[in-house]
KOLSEDO-665897 format. One line per 4 residues: number of its first residue (from 1); for each residue x, y, z of C-alpha. Coordinates in nm, 3 decimals. Layout:
# KOLSEDO-665897
NUM	X Y Z  ...
# end
This chain:
# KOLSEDO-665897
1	0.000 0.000 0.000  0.150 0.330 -0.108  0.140 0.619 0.107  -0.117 0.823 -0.111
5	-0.353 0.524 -0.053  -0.294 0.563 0.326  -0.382 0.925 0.303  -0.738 0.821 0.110
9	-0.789 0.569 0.347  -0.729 0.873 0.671  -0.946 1.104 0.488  -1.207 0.855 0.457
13	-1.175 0.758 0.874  -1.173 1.114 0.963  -1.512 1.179 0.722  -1.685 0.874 0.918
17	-1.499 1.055 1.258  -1.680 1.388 1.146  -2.026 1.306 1.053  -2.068 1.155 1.465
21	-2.143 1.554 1.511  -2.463 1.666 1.527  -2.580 1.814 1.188  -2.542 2.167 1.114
25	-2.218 2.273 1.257  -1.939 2.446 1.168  -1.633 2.225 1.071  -1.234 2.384 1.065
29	-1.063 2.228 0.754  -0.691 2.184 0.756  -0.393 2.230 0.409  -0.257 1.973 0.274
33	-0.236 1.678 0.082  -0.395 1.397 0.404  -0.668 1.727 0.401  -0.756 1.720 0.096
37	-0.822 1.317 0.075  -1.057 1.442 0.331  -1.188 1.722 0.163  -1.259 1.497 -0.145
41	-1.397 1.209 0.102  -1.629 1.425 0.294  -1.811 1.612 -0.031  -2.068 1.414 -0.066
45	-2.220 1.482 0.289  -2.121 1.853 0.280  -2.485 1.935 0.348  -2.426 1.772 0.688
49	-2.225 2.079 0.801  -2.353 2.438 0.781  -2.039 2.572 0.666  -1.680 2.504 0.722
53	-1.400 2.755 0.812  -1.072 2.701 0.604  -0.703 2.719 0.698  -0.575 2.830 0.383
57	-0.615 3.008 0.040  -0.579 2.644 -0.142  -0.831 2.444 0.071  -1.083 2.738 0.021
61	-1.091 2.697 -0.318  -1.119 2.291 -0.289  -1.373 2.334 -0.104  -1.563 2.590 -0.293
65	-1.494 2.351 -0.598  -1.676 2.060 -0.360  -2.001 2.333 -0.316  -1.902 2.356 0.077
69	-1.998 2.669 0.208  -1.675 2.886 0.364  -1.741 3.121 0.658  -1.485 3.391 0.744
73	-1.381 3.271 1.079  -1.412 3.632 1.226  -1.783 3.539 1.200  -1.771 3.242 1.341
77	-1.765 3.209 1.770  -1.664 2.808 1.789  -1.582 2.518 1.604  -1.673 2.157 1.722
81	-1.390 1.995 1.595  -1.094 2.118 1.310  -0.906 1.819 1.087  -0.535 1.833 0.949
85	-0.300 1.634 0.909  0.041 1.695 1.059  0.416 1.648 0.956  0.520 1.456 1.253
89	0.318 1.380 1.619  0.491 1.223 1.889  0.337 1.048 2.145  0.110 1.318 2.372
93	-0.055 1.456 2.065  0.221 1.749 2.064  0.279 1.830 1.657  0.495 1.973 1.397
97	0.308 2.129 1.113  0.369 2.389 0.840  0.561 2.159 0.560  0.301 2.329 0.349
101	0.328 2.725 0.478  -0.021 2.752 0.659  0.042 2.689 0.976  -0.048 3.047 1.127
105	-0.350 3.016 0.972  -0.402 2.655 1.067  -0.304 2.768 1.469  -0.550 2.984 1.484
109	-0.876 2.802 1.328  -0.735 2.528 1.566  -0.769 2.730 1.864  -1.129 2.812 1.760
113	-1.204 2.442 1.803  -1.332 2.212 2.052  -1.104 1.940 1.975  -0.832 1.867 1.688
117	-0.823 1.549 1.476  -0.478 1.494 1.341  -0.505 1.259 1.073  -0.176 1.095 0.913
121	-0.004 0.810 0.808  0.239 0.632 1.102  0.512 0.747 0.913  0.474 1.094 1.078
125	0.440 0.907 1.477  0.777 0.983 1.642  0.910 0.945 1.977  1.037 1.283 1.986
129	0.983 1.580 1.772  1.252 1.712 1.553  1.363 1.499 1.243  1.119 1.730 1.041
133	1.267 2.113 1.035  1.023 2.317 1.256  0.867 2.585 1.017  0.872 2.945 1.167
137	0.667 3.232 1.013  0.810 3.569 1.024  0.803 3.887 0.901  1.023 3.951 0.604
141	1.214 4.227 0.759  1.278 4.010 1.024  1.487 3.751 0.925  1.859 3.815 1.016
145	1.721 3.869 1.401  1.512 3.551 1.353  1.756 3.351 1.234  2.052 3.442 1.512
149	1.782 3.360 1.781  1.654 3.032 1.609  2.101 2.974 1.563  2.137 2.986 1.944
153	1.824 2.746 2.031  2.098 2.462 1.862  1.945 2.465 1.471  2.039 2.468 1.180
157	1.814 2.779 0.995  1.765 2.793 0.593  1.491 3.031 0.435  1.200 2.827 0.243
161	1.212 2.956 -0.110  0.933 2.851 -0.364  0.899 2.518 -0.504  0.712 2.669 -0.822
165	0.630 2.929 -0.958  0.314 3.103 -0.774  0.117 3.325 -1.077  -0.100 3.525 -0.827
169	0.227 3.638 -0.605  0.466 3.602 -0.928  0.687 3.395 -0.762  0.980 3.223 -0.880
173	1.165 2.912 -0.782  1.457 3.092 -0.660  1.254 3.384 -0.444  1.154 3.315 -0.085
177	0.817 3.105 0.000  0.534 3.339 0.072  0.326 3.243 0.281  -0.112 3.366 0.223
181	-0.034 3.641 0.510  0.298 3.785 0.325  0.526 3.607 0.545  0.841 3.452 0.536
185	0.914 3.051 0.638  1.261 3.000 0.802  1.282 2.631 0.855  1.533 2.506 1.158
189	1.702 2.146 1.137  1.832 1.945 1.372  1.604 2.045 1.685  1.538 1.764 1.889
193	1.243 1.923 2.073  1.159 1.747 2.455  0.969 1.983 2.589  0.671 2.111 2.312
197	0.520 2.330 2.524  0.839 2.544 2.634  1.020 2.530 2.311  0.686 2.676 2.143
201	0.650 2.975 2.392  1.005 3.058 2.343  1.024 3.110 1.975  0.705 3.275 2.008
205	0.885 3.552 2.210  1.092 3.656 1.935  1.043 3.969 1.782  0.972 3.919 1.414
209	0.820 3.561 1.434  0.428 3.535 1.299  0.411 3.207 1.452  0.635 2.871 1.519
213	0.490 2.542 1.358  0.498 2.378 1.701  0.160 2.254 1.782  0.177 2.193 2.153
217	-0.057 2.434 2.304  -0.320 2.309 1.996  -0.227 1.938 2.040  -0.411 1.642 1.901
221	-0.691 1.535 2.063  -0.785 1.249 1.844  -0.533 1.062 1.612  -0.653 0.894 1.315
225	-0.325 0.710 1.188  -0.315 0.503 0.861  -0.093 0.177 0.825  -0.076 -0.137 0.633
229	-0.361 -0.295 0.879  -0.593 -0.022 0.820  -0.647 0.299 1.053  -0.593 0.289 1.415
233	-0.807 0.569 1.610  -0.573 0.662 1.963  -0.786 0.935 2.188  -0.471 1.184 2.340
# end
């Protein structure tokens, strides 16, 4: 089994996970590729939600293209429950996210929400976070102070430049990654993060940083994880 059939087979979990809630809700959607398998897997039941709040410019638009109904999430008071995957999750639900550049935006419709489901493949379970480079949003201008801070903290900083070339921000390969709030992505390598929680609060503190990809705070609640055997459903 290949690992864009465990993704389908996540997205399809996590759309059986979903419609347990009471009809007419508000769902949070996450970015990404797991998201989207769910995104694709929940479309036919869209009408189960009222509307859905989105974490990103690229899920908006898959979702619009699905017929859901997208709410600005200024007008929105609460979510019941927000889905995304994540790039790695150790073992208390704690998370590194942002591989794909949203993950201010997906911070803060997780905060909105009763509970996070983190769905993946158990490829991204880890004992400790830190193999995957933590992503850290920052202001452009901010970058040389970023980076120094990020240098003492033990890691190994590089700024995220675009994969491809991005029409609407004419981007090119060799610019910096923007992110959908005009940010900057530094990602740091060779962290080996033990404590979430304080490592999260302390790049938070430095001036010029958006948000740090460390989802400790907003842990996992639920983890739907895809393997070989089928999908394993572990309440954190």
């Amino acid at each position: 089994m290949n690992q864009d059939q465990l993704k389908q087979m996540v997205g399809v979990a996590a759309r059986d996970e979903v419609l347990k809630l009471p009809a007419g809700q508000i769902l949070g959607v996450g970015t990404g590729s797991t998201a989207n398998c769910f995104i694709d897997a929940l479309a036919p039941h869209k009408d189960h939600f009222a509307g859905t709040v989105s974490s990103s410019n690229a899920t908006t638009e898959r979702l619009l293209k699905h017929g859901f109904k997208v709410l600005d999430p200024n007008d929105v008071q609460g979510l019941p429950a927000y889905v995304d995957g994540a790039d790695e999750i150790d073992p208390a639900g704690h998370m590194i996210k942002g591989g794909g550049g949203a993950l201010t935006r997906e911070k803060i419709i997780a905060s909105m929400a009763k509970q996070f489901i983190c769905i993946c493949d158990s490829s991204k379970q880890v004992p400790v976070l830190g193999n995957f480079a933590l992503p850290v949003e920052i202001i452009p201008l901010a970058k040389g102070v970023v980076s120094r801070e990020l240098e003492k903290l033990g890691g190994q900083v590089s700024l995220r430049l675009a994969k491809s070339t991005r029409a609407d921000l004419k981007q090119t390969p060799s610019e910096p990654f923007v992110t959908d709030n005009g940010g900057w992505i530094l990602d740091v390598a060779g962290l080996k993060i033990v404590n979430p929680i304080q490592m999260e609060a302390q790049v938070n503190q430095i001036a010029g940083v958006i948000t740090v990809g460390l989802f400790a705070k907003e842990k996992a609640n639920i983890l739907l994880v895809s393997n070989a055997a089928g999908v394993e459903r572990i309440a954190l």
